[in-house]
C-alpha positions as CSV (number, residue, x, y, z in Angstrom):
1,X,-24.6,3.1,-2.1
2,X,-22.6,5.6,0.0
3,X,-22.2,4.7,3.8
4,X,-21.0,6.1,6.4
5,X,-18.8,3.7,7.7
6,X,-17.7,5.9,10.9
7,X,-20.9,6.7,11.7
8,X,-22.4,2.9,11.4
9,X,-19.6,1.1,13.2
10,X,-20.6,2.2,17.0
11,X,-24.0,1.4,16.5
12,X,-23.4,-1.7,14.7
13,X,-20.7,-2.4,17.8
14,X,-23.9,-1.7,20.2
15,X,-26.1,-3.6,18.5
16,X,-24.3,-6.5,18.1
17,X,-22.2,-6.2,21.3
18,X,-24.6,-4.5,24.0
19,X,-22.7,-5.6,26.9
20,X,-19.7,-3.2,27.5
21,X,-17.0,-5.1,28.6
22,X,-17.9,-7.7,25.9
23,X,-17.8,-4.9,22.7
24,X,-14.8,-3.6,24.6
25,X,-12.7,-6.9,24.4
26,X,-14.0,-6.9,20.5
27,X,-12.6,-3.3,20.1
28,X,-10.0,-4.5,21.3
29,X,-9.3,-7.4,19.0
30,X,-10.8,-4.7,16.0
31,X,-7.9,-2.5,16.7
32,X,-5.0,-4.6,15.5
33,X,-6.3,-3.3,12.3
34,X,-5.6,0.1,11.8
35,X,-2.3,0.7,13.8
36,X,0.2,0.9,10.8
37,X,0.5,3.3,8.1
38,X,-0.7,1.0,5.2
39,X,-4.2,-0.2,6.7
40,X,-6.6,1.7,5.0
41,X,-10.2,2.9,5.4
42,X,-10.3,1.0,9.4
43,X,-13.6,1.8,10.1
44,X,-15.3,0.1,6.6
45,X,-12.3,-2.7,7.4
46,X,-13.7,-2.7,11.3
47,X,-17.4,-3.0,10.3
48,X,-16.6,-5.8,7.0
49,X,-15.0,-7.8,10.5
50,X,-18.3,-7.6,12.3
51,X,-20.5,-8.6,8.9
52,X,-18.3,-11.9,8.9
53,X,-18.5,-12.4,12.8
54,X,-22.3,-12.4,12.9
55,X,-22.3,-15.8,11.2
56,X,-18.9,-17.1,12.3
57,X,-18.1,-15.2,15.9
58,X,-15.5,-17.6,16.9
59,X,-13.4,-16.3,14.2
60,X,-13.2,-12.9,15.3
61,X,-9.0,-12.9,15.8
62,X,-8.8,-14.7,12.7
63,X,-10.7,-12.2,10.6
64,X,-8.8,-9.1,12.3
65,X,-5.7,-11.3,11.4
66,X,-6.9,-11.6,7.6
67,X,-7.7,-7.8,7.5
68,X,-4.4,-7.0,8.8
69,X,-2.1,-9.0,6.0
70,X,-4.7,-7.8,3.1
71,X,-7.7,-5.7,3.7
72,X,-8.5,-6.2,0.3
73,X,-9.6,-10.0,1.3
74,X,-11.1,-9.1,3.9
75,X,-13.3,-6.7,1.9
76,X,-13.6,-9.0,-0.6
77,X,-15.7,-11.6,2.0
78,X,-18.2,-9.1,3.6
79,X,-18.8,-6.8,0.4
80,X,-18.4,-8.3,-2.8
81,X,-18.6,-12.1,-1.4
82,X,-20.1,-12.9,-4.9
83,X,-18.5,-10.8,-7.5
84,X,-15.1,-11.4,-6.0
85,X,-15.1,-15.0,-6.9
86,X,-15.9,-14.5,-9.8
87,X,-12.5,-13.7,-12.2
88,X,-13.1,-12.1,-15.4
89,X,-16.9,-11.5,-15.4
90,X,-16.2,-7.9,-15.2
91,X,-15.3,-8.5,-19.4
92,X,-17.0,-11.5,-20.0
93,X,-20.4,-10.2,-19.0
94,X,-20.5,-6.7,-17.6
95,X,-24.3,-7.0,-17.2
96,X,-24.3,-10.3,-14.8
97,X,-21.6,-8.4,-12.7
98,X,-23.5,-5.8,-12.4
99,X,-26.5,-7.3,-11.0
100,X,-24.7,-9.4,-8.8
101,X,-22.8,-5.8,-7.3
102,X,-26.5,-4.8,-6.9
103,X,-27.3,-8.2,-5.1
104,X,-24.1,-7.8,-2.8
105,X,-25.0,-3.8,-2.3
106,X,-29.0,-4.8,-1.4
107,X,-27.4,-8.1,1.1
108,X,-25.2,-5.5,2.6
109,X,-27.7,-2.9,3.5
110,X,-30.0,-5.7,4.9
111,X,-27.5,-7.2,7.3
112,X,-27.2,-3.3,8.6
113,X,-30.5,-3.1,8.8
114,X,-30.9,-5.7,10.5
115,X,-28.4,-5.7,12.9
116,X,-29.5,-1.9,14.0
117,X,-33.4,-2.4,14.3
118,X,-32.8,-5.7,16.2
């Protein structure tokens, strides 16, 4: 599925953050992330930080940190947190990786869900 990753971070920020000066100190902390050249796609980076923080919010610096020496990782946790862990199954067995990229796609979409009709 397609998302709109600019559009969704603010009101995933709200949602999750709806006291101002709060979401502004996490802004704050998302925007070591996206300040050199070579960070790539910041706001799907920005919103994979906030999947990870609504189970683990203490480790909001150290996710911005992870997303700041590989973004890839960082992906890799919030999106594909089953797939990625899984090394060769793309050529083992296409159809198992396939269904759990479904799985991933369907767990993302329900977090965002969830977070914006809270």
């Amino acid at each position: 599925m397609d998302r709109d990753y600019e559009n969704l971070l603010p009101k995933v920020l709200v949602a999750m953050f709806p006291e101002a000066k709060k979401r502004q100190a996490v802004i704050e902390t998302l925007s070591a992330y996206g300040r050199e050249s070579f960070h790539r796609e910041q706001h799907r980076v920005h919103l994979g930080i906030l999947k990870l923080v609504w189970t683990e919010p203490e480790k909001l610096e150290a996710y911005a940190e992870l997303a700041c020496i590989d973004y890839r990782d960082l992906l890799c946790a919030a999106e594909y947190p089953l797939s990625s862990r899984r090394f060769g199954l793309r050529e083992k067995n296409a159809e198992i990786y396939r269904k759990l990229q479904i799985q991933e796609s369907t767990e993302y979409d329900a977090w965002l869900q969830q977070i914006l009709l809270a």
